[in-house]
C-alpha positions as CSV (number, residue, x, y, z in Angstrom):
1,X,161.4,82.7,-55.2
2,X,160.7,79.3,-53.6
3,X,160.6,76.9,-56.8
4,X,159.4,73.7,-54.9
5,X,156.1,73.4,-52.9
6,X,154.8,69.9,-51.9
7,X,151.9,71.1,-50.6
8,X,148.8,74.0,-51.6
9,X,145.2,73.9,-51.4
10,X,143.4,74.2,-54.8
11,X,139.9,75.9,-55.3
12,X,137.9,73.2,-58.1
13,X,134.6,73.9,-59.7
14,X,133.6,71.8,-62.3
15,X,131.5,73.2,-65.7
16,X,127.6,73.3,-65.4
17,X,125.3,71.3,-67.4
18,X,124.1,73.0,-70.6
19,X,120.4,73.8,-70.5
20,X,118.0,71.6,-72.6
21,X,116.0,73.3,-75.4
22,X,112.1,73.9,-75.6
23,X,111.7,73.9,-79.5
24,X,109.0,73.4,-82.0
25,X,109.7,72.0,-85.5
26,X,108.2,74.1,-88.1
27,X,108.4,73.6,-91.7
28,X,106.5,73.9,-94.7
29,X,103.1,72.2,-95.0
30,X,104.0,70.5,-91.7
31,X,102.2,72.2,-89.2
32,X,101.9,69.1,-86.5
33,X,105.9,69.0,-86.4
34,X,106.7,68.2,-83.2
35,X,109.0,69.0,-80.5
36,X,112.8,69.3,-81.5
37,X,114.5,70.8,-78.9
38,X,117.9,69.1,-78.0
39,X,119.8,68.3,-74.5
40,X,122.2,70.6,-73.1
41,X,125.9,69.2,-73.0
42,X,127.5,67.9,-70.0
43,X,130.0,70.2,-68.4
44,X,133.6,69.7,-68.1
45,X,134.8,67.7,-65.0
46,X,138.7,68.3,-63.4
47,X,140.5,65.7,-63.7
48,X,144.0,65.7,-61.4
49,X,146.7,63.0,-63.8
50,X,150.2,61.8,-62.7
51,X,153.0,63.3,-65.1
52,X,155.9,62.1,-65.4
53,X,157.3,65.3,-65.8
54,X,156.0,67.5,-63.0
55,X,157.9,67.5,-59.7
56,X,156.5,70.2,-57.8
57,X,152.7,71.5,-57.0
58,X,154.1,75.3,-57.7
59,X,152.0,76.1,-60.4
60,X,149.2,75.7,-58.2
61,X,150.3,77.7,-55.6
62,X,150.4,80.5,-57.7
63,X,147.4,79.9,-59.3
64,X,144.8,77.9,-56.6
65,X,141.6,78.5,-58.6
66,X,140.6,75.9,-61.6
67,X,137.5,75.8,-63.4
68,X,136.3,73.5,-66.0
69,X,134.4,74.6,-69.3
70,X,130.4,74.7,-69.1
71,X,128.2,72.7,-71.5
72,X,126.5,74.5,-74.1
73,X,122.6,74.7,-74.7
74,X,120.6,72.4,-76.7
75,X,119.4,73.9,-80.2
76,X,116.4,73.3,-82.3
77,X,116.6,70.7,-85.0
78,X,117.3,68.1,-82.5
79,X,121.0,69.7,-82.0
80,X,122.6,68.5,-78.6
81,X,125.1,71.3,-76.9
82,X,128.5,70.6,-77.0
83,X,130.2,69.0,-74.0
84,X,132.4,71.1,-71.5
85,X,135.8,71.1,-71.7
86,X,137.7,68.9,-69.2
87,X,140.8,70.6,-66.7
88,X,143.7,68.1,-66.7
89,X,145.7,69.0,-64.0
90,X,149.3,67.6,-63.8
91,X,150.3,66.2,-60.7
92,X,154.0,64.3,-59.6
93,X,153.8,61.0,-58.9
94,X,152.8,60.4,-55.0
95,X,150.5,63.0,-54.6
96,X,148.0,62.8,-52.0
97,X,144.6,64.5,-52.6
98,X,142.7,65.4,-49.4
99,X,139.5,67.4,-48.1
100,X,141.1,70.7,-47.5
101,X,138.1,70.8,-44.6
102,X,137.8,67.8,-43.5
103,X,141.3,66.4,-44.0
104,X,139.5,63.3,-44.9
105,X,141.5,61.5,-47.7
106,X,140.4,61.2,-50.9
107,X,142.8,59.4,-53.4
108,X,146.4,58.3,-53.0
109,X,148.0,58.7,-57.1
110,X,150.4,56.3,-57.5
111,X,152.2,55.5,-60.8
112,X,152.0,57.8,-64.0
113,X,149.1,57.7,-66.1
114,X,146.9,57.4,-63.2
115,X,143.5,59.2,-63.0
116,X,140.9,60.8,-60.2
117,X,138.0,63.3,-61.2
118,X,138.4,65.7,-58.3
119,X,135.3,67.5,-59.6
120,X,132.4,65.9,-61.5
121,X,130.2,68.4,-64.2
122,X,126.9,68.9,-64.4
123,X,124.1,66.8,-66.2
124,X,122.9,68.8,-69.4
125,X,118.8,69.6,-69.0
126,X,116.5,67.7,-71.3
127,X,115.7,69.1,-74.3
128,X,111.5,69.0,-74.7
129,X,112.6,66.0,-77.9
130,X,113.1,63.9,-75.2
131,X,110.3,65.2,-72.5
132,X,108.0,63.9,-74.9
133,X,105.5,61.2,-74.6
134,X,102.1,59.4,-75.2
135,X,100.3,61.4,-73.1
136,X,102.7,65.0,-73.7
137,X,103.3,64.7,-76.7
138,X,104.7,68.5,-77.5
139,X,106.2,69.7,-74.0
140,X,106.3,73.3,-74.1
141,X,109.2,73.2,-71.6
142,X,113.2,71.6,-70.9
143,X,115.2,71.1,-67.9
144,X,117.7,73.2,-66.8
145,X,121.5,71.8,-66.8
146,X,122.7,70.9,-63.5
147,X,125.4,72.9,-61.2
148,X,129.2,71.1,-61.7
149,X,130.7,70.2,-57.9
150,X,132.2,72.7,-56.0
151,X,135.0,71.4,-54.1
152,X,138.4,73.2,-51.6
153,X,141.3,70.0,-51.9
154,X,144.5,69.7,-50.8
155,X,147.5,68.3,-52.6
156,X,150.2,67.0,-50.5
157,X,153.0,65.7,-52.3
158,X,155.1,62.2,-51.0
159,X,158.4,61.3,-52.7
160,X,157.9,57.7,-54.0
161,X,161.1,56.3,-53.3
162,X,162.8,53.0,-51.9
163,X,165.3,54.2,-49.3
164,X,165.4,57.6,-47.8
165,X,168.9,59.0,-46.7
166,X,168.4,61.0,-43.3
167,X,170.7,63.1,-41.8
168,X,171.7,66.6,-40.3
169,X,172.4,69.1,-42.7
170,X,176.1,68.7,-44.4
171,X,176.0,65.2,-43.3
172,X,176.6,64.3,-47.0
173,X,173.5,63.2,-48.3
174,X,173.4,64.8,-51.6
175,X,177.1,63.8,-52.1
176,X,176.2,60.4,-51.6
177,X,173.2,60.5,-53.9
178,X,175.4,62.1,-57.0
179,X,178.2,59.1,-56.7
180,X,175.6,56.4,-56.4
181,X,173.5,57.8,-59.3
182,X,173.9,60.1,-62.4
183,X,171.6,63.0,-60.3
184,X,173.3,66.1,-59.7
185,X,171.9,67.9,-56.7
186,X,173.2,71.2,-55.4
187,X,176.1,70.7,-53.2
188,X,177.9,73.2,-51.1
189,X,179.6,73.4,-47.7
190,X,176.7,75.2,-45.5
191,X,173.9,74.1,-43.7
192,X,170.7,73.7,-45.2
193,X,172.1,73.8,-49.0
194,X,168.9,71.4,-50.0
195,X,166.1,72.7,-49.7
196,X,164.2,70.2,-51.9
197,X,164.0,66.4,-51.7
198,X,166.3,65.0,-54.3
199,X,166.4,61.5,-56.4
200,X,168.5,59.2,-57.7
201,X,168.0,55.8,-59.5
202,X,170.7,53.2,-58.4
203,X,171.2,49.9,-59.8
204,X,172.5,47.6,-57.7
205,X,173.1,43.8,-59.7
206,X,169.3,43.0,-61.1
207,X,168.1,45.7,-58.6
208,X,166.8,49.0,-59.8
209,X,165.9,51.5,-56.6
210,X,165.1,54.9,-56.3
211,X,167.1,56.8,-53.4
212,X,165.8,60.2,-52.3
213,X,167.4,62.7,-49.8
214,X,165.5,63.9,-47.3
215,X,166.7,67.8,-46.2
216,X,166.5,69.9,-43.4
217,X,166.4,67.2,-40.5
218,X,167.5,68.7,-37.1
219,X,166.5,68.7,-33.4
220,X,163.1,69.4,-33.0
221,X,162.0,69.2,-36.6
222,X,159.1,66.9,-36.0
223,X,157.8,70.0,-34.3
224,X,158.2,72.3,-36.9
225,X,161.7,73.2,-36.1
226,X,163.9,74.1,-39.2
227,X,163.1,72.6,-42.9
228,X,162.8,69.0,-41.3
229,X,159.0,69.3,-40.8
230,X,158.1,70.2,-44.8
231,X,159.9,67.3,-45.5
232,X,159.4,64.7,-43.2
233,X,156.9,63.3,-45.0
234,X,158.8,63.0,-48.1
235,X,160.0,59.4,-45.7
236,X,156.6,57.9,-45.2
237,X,156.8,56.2,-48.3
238,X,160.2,55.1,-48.2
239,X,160.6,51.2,-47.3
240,X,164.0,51.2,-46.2
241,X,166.0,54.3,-44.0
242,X,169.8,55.0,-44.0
243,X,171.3,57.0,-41.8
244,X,174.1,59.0,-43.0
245,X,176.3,60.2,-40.0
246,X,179.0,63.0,-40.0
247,X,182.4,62.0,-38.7
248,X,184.4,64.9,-39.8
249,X,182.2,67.6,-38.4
250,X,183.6,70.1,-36.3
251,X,180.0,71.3,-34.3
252,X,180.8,71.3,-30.2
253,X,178.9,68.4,-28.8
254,X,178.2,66.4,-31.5
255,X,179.2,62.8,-32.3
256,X,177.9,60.0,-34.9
257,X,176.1,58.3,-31.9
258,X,174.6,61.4,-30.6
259,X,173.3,62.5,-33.9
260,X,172.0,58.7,-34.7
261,X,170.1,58.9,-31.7
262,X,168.9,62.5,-32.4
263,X,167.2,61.9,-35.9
264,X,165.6,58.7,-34.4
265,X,163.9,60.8,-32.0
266,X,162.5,62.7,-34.2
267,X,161.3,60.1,-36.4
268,X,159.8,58.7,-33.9
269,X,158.1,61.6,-32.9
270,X,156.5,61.9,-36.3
271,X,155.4,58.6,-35.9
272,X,154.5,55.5,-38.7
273,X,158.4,54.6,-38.9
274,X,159.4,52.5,-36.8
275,X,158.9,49.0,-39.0
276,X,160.9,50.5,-41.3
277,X,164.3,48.7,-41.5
278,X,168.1,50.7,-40.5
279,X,171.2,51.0,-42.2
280,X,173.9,53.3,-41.0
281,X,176.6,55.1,-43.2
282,X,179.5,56.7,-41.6
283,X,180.7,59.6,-43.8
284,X,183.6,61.1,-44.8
285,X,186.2,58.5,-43.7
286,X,188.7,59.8,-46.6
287,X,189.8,62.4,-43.1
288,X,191.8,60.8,-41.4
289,X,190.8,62.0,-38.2
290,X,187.0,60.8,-39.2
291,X,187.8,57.8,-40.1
292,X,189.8,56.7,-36.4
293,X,186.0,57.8,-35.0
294,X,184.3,55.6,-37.5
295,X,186.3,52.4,-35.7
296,X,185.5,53.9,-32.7
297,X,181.5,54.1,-32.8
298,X,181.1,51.3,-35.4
299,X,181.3,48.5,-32.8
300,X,178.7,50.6,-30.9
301,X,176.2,51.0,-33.5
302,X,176.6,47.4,-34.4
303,X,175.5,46.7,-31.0
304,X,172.2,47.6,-32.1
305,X,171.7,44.9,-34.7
306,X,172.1,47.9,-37.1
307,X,174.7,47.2,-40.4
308,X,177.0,49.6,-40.5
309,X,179.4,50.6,-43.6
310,X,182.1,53.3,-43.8
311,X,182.4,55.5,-47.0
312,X,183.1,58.5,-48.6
313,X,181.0,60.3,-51.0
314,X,183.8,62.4,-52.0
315,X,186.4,59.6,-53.1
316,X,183.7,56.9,-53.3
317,X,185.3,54.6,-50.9
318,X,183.4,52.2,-49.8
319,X,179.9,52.7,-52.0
320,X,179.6,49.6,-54.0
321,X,179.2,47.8,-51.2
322,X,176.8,50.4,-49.3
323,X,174.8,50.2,-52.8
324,X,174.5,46.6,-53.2
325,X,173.7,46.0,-49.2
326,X,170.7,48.8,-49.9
327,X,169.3,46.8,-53.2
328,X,169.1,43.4,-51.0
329,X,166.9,45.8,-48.5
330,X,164.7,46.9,-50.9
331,X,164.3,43.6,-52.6
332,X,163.4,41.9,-49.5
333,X,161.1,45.1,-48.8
334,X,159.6,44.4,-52.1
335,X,159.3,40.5,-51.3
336,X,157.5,41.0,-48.3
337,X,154.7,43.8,-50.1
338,X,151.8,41.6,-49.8
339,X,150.4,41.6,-53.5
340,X,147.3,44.1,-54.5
341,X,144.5,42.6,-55.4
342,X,143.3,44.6,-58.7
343,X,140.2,46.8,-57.8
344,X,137.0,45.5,-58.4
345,X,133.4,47.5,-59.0
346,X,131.1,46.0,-56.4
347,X,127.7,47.5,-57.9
348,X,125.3,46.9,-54.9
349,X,121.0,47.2,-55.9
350,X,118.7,49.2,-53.9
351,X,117.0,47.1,-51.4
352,X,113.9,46.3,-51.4
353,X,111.3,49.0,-50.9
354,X,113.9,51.7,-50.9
355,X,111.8,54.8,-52.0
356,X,115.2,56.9,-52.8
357,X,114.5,59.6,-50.5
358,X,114.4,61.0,-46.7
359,X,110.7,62.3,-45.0
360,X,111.0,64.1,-41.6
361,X,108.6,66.3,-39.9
362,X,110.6,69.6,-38.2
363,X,107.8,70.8,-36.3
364,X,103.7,70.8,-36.8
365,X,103.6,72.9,-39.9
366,X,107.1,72.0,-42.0
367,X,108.4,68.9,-43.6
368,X,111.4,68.3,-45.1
369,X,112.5,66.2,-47.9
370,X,116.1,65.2,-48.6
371,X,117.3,63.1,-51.6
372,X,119.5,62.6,-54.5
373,X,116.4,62.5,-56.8
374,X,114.4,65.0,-55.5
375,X,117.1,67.5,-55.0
376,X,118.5,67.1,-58.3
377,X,114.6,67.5,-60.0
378,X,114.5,70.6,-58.6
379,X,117.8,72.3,-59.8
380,X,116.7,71.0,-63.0
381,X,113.3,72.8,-62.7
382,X,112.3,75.7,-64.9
383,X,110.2,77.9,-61.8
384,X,109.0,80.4,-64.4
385,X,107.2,78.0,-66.5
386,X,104.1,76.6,-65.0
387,X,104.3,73.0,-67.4
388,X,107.4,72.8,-66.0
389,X,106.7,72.8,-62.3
390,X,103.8,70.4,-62.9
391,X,106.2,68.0,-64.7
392,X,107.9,68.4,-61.0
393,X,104.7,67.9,-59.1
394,X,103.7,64.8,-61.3
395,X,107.1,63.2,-60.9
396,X,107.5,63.7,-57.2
397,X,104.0,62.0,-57.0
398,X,105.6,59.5,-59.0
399,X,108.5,58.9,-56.4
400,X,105.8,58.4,-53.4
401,X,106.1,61.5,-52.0
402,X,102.9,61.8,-51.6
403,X,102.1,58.8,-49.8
404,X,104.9,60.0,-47.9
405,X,103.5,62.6,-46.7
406,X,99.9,61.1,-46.2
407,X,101.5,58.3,-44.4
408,X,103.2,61.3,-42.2
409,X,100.0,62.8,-41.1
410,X,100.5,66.0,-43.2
411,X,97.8,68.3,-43.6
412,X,96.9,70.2,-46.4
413,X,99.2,73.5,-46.8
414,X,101.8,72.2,-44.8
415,X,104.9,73.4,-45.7
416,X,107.8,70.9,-47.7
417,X,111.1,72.0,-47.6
418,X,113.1,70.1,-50.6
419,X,116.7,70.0,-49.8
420,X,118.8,71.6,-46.6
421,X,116.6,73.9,-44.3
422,X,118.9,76.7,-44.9
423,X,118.7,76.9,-48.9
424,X,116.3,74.4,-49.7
425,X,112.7,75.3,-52.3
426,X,109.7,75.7,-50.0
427,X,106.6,74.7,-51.2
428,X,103.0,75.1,-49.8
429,X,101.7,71.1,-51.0
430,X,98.4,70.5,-52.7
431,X,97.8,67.3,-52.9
432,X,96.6,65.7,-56.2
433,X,92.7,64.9,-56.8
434,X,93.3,61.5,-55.8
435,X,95.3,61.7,-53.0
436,X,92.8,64.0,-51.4
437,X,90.3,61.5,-51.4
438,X,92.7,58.8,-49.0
439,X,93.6,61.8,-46.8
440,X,89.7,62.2,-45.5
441,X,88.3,65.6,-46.5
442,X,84.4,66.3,-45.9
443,X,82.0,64.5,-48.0
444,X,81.7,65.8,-51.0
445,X,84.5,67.5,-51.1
446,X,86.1,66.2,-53.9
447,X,86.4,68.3,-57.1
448,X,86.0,65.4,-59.0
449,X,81.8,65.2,-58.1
């Protein structure tokens, strides 16, 4: 059973709003007590968090469906519902968060601690307490709790590391990485014995990097060939690339040179690598027949402006060197990272004007309005009680809708279509007393005379 995946869809839905209460106060020789009904509680958002101690999205590959806790109803006695309960879910450090439909990126969590509400809950519903004013002064009616988002991401994990060691398979990567640092990867003599990227934290002097072995690389892995293609990303990240070359392998046809030039084909193929700085490791020189082709293709790769070093993982020849040449690359990587700017909240006010929703006429006989106001009134809308639906009507006359639609040419009976023309509320409008007197009726045709 595979016990690393770094990368799953996840199915989110956040908790719905509790519903608001429609309550009268009644007590003893207090027959005038008032409304009392509380608000519904908010429901519980998902909330992905970067722990320290998760290094693989396999728990949600075997369980893709999360759902946050609902807000409870409002009570009488001015009780409030209790909030939902928040999802926290666990995530390693460089996970990328995407729209699993439109790949769009969402949120890039870096660093542990960090936050993103993948999933927002509902608004609880009004309790008829807070409906009330001057003018309705015991509302015999609340407002529903609002839907929690709905929401298909993917989760695509990166390693965050400073240098990635790329190689073919048996090159001695995860060799290298257990003599430079106290990790203790999985090492055997057969292709393809990682099967996950691994880390290790070298100090070099004052400088403390992370080094992380990238499995599975082989001809044609940028198209899917092999293990190379799961883990190619694992690089993007990196800021500095070694390549660690096989001089004691036995393969027909293959050479140091040959397999340099190989896995920087395929790099390039991937693409968004090439400004990443080189380094070259020739492995294994403890054989003596590996080591005379280490002199013999070192002059060759220097050629190249690339630094070469000889080593061996197994006797550890040569590695304090190699370690303290890879800390001066990352620290000059590091000193080049143009400085972030901490984030600021722009808050930007509606112009001027801005009526806060959308008016279109579809054809001669249909409107439709669109809006984050509008649309969220009516999920909030109680359609089996009539005081509610007027509190509707009286606040989208509030919002100009109305004059909206005068201004549109609409007629009386016309058809407004609140929300998307596939699932949106139709309504047959009826205009108020005194918009019916701007629109022109016959005279003496208002009710009012």
């Amino acid at each position: 059973m595979a016990d690393f995946v770094d990368h799953v869809i996840v199915h989110i839905k956040a908790g719905d709003g509790g519903n608001g209460c429609a309550s009268i106060h009644r007590e003893k020789f207090k027959p005038l007590g008032g409304p009392d009904g509380g608000n519904g509680g908010p429901g519980g958002n998902v909330i992905l968090e970067v722990d320290a101690n998760t290094s693989t999205l396999l728990e949600y590959h075997h369980r893709p469906h999360r759902k946050a806790g609902n807000g409870k109803q409002g009570a009488g006695s001015n009780r409030d519902g209790a909030r939902g309960e928040d999802v926290i879910l666990p995530v390693p450090n460089g996970t990328v968060v995407k729209n699993a439909e439109t790949g769009e990126v969402l949120v890039d969590l870096i660093g542990v601690g960090t936050r993103y509400v993948a999933a927002q809950g509902g608004f609880g519903g009004l309790g008829n307490a807070a409906l009330a004013t001057s003018k309705r002064k015991a509302p015999g009616f609340a407002l529903l709790g609002e839907p929690g988002d709905v929401a298909d991401i993917t989760l695509e994990l990166k390693t965050v590391a400073d240098v990635a060691l790329v190689g073919f398979p048996n090159a001695g990567k995860s060799s290298l990485i257990a003599a430079l640092s106290a990790a203790r990867p999985k090492i055997a003599n057969y292709p393809f014995t990682t099967l996950i990227p691994n880390l290790g934290v070298v100090t070099a002097g004052e400088v403390i990097y992370t080094v992380a072995d990238v499995p599975g690389l082989i001809p044609g892995a940028s198209q899917g060939k092999g293990l190379g293609h799961e883990f190619l990303r694992h690089v993007e990240r990196c800021s500095t690339i070694v390549h660690v070359l096989d001089c004691a392998t036995l393969d027909p046809g293959r050479d140091p040179v040959t397999d340099f030039e190989v896995i920087e084909a395929e790099l390039a193929a991937y693409g968004s690598l090439q400004d990443r700085p080189r380094m070259v490791v020739l492995n294994k020189v403890d054989v003596p027949d590996a080591r005379e082709l280490a002199d013999l293709v070192k002059p060759l790769l220097a050629e190249r402006g690339l630094r070469v070093f000889e080593i061996s993982a197994a006797s550890h020849e040569g590695l304090t060197p190699l370690a303290y040449a890879m800390g001066e690359m990352v620290a000059r990587a590091r000193a080049e990272k143009p400085v972030e700017e901490p984030t600021r909240l722009v808050i930007r006010p509606k112009q001027l004007g801005e009526t806060g929703f959308t008016l279109r006429r579809v054809n001669e006989t249909t409107f439709q309005l669109t809006g984050e106001k509008p649309e969220r009134w009516i999920r909030q809308t109680d359609f089996t009680n009539d005081e509610a639906v007027g509190y509707l009507a009286d606040r989208l006359e509030r919002l100009g809708v109305e004059e909206a639609l005068i201004e549109a040419g609409a007629d009386v009976g016309v058809e407004v279509v609140i929300g998307s023309m596939e699932n949106g509320y139709i309504f047959d409008w009826r205009p108020s007393e005194a918009a019916q007197t701007r629109i022109g009726g016959p005279r003496g045709s208002d009710s009012r005379l």
